[in-house]
C-alpha positions as CSV (number, residue, x, y, z in Angstrom):
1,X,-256.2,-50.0,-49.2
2,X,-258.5,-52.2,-51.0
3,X,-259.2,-55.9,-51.7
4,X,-257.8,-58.2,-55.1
5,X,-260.0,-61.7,-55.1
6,X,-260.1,-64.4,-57.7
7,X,-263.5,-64.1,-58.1
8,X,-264.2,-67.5,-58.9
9,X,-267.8,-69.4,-58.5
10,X,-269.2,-70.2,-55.8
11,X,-267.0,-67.1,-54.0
12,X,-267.7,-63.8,-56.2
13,X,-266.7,-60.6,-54.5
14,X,-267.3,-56.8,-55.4
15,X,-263.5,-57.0,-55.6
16,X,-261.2,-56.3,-58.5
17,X,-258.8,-59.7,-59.7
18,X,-254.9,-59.4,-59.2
19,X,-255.0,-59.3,-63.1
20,X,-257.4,-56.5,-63.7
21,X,-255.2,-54.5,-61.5
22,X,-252.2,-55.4,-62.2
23,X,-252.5,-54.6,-66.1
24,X,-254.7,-50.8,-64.8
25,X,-251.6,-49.5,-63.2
26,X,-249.0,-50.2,-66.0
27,X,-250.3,-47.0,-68.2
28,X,-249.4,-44.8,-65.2
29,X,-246.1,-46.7,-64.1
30,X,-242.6,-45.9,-65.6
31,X,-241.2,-48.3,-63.2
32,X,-241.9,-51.5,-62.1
33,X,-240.9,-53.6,-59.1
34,X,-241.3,-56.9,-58.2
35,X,-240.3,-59.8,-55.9
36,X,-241.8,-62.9,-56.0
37,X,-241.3,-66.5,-54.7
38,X,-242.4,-68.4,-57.6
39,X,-241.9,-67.5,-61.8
40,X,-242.8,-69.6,-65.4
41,X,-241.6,-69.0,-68.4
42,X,-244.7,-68.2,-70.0
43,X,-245.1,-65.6,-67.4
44,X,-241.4,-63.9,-67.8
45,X,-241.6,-64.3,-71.6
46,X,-245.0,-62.4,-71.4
47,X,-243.4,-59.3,-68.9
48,X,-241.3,-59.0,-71.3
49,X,-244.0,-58.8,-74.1
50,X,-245.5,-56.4,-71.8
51,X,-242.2,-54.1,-71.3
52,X,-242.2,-53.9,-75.2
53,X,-245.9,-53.2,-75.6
54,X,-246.2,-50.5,-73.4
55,X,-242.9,-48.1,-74.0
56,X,-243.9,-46.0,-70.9
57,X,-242.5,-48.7,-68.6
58,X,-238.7,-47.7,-68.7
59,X,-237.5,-49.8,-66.0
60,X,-238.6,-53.3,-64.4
61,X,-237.0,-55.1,-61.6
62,X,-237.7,-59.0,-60.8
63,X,-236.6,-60.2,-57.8
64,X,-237.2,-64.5,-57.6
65,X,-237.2,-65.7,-54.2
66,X,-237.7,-69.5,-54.2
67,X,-235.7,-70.4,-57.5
68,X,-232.0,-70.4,-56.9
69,X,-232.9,-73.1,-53.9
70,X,-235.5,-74.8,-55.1
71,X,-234.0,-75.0,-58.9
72,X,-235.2,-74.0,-62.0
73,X,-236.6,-76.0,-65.1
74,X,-234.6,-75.5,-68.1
75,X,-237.3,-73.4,-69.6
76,X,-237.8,-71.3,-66.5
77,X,-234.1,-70.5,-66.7
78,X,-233.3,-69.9,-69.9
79,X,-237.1,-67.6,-69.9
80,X,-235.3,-65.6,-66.9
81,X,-231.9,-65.1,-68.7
82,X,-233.3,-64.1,-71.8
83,X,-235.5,-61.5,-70.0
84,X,-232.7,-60.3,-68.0
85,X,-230.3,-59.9,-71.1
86,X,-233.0,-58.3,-72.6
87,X,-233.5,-56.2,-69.9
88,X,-229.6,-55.8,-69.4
89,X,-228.8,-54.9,-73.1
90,X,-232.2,-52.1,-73.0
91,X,-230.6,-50.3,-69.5
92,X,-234.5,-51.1,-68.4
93,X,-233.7,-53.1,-65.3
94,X,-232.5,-56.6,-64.5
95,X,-233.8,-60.3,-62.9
96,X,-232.0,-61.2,-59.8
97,X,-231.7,-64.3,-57.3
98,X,-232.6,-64.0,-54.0
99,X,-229.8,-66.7,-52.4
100,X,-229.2,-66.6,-48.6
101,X,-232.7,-67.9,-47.9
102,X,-236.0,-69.3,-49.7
103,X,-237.8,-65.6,-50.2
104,X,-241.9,-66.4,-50.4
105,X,-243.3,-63.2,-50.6
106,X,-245.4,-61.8,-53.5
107,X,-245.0,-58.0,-53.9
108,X,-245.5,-55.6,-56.6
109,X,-244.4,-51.9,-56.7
110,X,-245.6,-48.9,-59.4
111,X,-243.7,-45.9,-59.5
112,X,-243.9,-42.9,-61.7
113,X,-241.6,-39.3,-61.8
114,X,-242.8,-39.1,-58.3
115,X,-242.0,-42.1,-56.9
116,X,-243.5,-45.2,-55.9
117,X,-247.7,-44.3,-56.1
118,X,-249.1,-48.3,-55.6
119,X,-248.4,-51.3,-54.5
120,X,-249.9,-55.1,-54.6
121,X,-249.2,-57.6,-51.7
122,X,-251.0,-61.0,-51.5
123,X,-250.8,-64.8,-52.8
124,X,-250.3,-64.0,-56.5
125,X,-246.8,-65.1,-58.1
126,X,-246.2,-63.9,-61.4
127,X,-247.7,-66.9,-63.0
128,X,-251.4,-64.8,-62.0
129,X,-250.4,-62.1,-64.7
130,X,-251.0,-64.7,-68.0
131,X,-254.4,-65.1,-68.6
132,X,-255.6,-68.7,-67.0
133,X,-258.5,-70.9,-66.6
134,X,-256.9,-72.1,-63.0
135,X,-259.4,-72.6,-60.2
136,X,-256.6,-71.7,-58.0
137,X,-258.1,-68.7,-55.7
138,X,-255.8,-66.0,-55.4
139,X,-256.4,-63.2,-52.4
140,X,-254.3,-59.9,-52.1
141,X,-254.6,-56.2,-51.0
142,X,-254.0,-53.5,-53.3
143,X,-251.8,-50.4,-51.6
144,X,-252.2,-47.1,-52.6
145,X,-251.5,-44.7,-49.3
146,X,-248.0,-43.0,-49.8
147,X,-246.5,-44.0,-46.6
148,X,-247.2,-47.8,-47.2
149,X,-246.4,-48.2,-50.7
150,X,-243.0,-46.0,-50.1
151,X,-242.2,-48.7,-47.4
152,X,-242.9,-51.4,-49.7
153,X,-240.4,-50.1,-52.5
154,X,-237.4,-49.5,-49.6
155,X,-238.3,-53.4,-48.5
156,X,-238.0,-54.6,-51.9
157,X,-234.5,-52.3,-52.5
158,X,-233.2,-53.5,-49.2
159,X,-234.2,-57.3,-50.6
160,X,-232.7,-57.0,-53.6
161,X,-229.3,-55.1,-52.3
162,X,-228.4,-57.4,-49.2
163,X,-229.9,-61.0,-50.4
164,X,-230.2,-60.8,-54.2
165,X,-227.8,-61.3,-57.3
166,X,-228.4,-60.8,-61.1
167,X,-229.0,-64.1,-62.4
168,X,-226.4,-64.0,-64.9
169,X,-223.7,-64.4,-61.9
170,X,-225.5,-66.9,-60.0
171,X,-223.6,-70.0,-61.4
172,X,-226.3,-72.3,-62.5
173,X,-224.8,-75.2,-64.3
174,X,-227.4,-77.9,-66.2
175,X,-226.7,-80.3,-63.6
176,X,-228.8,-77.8,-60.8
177,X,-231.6,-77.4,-63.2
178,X,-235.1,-79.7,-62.9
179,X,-235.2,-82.2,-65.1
180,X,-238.8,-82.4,-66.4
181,X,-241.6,-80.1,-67.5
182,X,-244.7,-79.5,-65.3
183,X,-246.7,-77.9,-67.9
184,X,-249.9,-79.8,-67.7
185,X,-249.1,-81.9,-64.7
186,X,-252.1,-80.9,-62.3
187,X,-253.6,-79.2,-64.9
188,X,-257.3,-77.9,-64.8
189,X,-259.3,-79.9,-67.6
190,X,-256.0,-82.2,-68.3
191,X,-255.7,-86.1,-66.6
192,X,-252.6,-88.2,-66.5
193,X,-253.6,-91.4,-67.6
194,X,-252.1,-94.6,-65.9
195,X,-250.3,-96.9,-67.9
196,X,-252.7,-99.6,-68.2
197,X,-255.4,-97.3,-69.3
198,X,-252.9,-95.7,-72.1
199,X,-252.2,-98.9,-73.6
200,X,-255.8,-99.7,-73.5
201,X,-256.2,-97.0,-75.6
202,X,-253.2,-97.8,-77.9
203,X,-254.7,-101.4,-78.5
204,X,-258.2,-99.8,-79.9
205,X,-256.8,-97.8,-82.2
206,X,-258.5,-98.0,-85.8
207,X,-257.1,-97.3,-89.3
208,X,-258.9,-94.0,-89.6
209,X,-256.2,-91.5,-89.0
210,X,-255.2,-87.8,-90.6
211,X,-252.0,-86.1,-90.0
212,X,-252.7,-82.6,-89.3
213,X,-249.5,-80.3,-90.6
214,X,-247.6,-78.0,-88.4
215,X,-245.5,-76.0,-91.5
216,X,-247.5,-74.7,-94.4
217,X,-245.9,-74.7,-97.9
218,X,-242.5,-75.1,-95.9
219,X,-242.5,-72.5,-93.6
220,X,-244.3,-70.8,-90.1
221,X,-245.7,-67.7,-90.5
222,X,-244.9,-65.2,-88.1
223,X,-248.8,-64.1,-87.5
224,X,-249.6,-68.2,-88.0
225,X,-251.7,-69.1,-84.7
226,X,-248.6,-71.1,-83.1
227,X,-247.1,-67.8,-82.9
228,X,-250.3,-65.9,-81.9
229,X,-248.1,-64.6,-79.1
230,X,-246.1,-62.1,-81.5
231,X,-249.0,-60.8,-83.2
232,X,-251.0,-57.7,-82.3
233,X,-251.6,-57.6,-78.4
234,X,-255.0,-56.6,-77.1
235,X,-255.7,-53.2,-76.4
236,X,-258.1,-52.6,-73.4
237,X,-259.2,-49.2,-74.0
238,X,-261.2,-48.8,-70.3
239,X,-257.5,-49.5,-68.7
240,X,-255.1,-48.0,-71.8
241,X,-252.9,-51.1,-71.3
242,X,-252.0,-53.8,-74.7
243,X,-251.7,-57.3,-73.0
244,X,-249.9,-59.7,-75.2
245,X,-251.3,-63.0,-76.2
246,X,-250.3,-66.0,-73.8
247,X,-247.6,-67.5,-75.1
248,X,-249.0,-71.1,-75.4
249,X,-252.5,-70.0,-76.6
250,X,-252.8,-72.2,-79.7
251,X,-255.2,-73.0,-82.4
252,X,-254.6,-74.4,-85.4
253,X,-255.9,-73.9,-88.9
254,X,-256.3,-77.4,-90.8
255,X,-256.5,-77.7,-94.5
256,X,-259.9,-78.0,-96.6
257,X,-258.0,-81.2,-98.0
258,X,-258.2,-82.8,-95.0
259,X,-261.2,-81.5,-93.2
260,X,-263.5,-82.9,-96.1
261,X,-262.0,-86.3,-95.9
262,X,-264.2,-89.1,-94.8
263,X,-264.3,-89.7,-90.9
264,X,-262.8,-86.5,-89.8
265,X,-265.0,-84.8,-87.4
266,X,-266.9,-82.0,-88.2
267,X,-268.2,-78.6,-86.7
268,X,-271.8,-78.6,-85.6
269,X,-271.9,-81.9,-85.0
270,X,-272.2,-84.5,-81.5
271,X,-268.8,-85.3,-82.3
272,X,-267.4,-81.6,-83.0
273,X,-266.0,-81.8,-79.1
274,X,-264.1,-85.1,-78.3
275,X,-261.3,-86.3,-75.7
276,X,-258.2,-87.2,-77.1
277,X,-255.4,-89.2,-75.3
278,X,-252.1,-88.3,-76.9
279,X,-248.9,-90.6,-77.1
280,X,-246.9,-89.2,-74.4
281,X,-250.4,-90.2,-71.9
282,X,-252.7,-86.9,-71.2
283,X,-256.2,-86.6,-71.8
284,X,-258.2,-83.5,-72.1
285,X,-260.9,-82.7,-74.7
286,X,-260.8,-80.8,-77.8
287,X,-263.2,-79.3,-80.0
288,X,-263.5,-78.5,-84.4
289,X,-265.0,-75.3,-85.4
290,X,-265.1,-72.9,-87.5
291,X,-265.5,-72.6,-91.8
292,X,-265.5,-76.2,-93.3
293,X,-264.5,-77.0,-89.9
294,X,-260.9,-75.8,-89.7
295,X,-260.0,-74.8,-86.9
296,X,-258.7,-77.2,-84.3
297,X,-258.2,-76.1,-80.3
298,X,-258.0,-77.5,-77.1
299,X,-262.0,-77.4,-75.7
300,X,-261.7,-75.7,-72.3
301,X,-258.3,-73.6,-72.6
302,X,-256.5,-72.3,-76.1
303,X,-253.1,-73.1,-73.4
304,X,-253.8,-76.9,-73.2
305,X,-253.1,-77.8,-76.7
306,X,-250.2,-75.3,-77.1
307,X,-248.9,-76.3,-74.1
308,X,-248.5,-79.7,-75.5
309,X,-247.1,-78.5,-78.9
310,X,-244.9,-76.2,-77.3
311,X,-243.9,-78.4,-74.0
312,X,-242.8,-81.1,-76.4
313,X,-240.5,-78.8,-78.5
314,X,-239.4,-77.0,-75.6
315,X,-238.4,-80.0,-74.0
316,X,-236.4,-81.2,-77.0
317,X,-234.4,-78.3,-77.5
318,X,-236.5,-77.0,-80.4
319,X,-238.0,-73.9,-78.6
320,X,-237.0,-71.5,-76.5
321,X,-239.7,-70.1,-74.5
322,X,-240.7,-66.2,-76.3
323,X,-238.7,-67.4,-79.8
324,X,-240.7,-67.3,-82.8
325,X,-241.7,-71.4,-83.9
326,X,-240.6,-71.8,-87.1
327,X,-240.1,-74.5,-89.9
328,X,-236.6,-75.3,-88.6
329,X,-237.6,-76.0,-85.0
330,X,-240.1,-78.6,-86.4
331,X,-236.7,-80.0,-88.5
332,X,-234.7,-79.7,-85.4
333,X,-238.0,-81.5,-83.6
334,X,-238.1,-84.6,-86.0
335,X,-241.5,-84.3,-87.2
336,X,-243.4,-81.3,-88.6
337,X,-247.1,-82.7,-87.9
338,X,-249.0,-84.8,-85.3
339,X,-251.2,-87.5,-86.6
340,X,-255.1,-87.9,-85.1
341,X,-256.6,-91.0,-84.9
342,X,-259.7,-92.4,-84.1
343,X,-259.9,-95.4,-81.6
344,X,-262.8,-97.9,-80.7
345,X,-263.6,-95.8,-78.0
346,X,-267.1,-93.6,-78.1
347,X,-265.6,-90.0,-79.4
348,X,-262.1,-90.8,-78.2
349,X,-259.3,-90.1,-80.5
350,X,-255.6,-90.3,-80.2
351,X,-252.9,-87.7,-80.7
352,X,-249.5,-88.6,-81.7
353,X,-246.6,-85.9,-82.0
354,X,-243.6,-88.7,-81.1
355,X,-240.1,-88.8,-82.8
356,X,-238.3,-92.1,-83.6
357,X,-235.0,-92.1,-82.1
């Protein structure tokens, strides 16, 4: 047995992370196991990325213990369906519901011609395997003595024969799903602004404003950086393992035609990093770099400014979670750019991605 720590300041161990081991084994797996309380859709739609990545992994099972009681988001449902009928339609496994009771545990079993070989037991739901700036910190202990890991793999087939359902015949109507996305609520680097502070914001707005496009020449590319995640994953060559790209890891690519207009910010510059507060009431910061100062990203994490692309087309019914964005979602959005705007405020700007209704 060994130790899996997050390894984060001021507590840095000797220890692997859940990640690093996690994403070592899967070159040596064929099957997968898992049963966890907790699941996002970012995280099912990147197993899945995984699965297809890395052909060697013929079977995955996902066991999801808190869900069916505790309710779903709409994008964390339909993220589990689509990786279970993908799954399903593949013979490579299934996603199942554990019902009879609230199931907390966090376990993951590898298993190869000869049976199950390691195991992973600790805090980490399946959220840890996307690559995150979270100061959340995450202890576990990796399992690799036969007898123990064996036992591990008969408690997760004993879970998922007497307690669990495939999700596809749980019966989960619209009405039992959660109503609202948490993708930056109690995010690191992100605030939610109260209300009187937003509309102080709103009232120092200037005229100096540039609408940044979404669609280029009418369409999305597939290997455009709002679809990073479908592009060529990473290959780690120490582990033998390709790790898709996080599925809300954005950064967009502005045009020369506006990047040299008067007043927008430039690379190199004090006011290359800025905050912005956007129209729906978060702040983080966000930063130009790049040739002639193209490239615009969220400052401390690619995932915050995706995650508020994405969570706003998600929520309207735009976007699936793991679906290619395209020109139509932006059609089916309402609005196929987000304008920036600079306020009164020292180095604030505002971001603005609504839809008239």
């Amino acid at each position: 047995m060994d130790f899996l720590f997050s390894n984060l300041p001021p507590v840095r161990t000797k220890y692997s992370t859940f990640a690093d081991k996690f994403y070592s084994l899967i070159p040596k797996a064929s099957r997968l196991d898992i049963a966890v309380g907790y699941v996002t859709a970012d995280s099912l739609a990147e197993l899945q990325q995984i699965i297809i990545y890395n052909e060697n992994i013929e079977t995955v099972n996902l066991i999801i213990g808190m869900h069916y009681l505790d309710k779903f988001t709409k994008l964390e449902y339909n993220a589990a369906i689509g990786l279970n009928n993908f799954l399903r339609k593949n013979k490579r496994g299934e996603v199942k519901l554990v019902k009879p009771f609230r199931f907390h545990g966090k376990l993951y079993v590898y298993s190869d011609a000869k049976g199950a070989f390691a195991g992973i037991i600790g805090s980490n739901n399946l959220s840890s395997i996307v690559e995150s700036r979270t100061r959340t910190y995450e202890a576990a202990a990796f399992i690799y003595e036969h007898e123990y890991v064996a036992k591990l793999r008969e408690f997760i087939d004993v879970l998922s024969a007497d307690t669990a359902d495939n999700i596809a015949d749980c019966s989960i109507s619209e009405s039992d799903l959660k109503k609202y996305n948490t993708l930056l609520e109690d995010h690191e680097c992100v605030a939610k602004l109260p209300n009187d502070e937003h509309a102080d914001i709103i009232s120092s707005l200037t005229e100096l404003k540039f609408d940044i496009p979404l669609v280029k020449n009418g369409n999305v590319p597939k290997k455009s950086n709002l679809n990073a995640f479908f592009g060529k994953g990473r290959l780690n060559r120490v582990k033998g393992v390709v790790i898709p790209r996080p599925w809300y890891e954005t950064e967009l690519i502005v045009p020369s035609a506006i990047t040299t207009l008067p007043g927008y910010p430039q690379k190199g510059t004090p006011f290359a990093t800025f905050d912005v507060v956007t129209d729906d009431g978060w702040r983080f910061s966000c930063k130009i770099s790049g040739d002639n100062s193209k490239n615009f990203r969220s400052e401390d994490d690619l995932k915050i400014l995706g995650k508020w692309i994405k969570g706003r087309l998600e929520n309207a019914g735009a976007l699936e979670v793991g679906h290619l964005v395209t020109a139509e979602t932006f059609a089916q959005y309402g609005r196929d750019n987000f304008t920036l705007r600079k306020t009164a405020k020292p180095n604030i700007w505002y971001l603005d991605f609504g839809v008239d209704k």
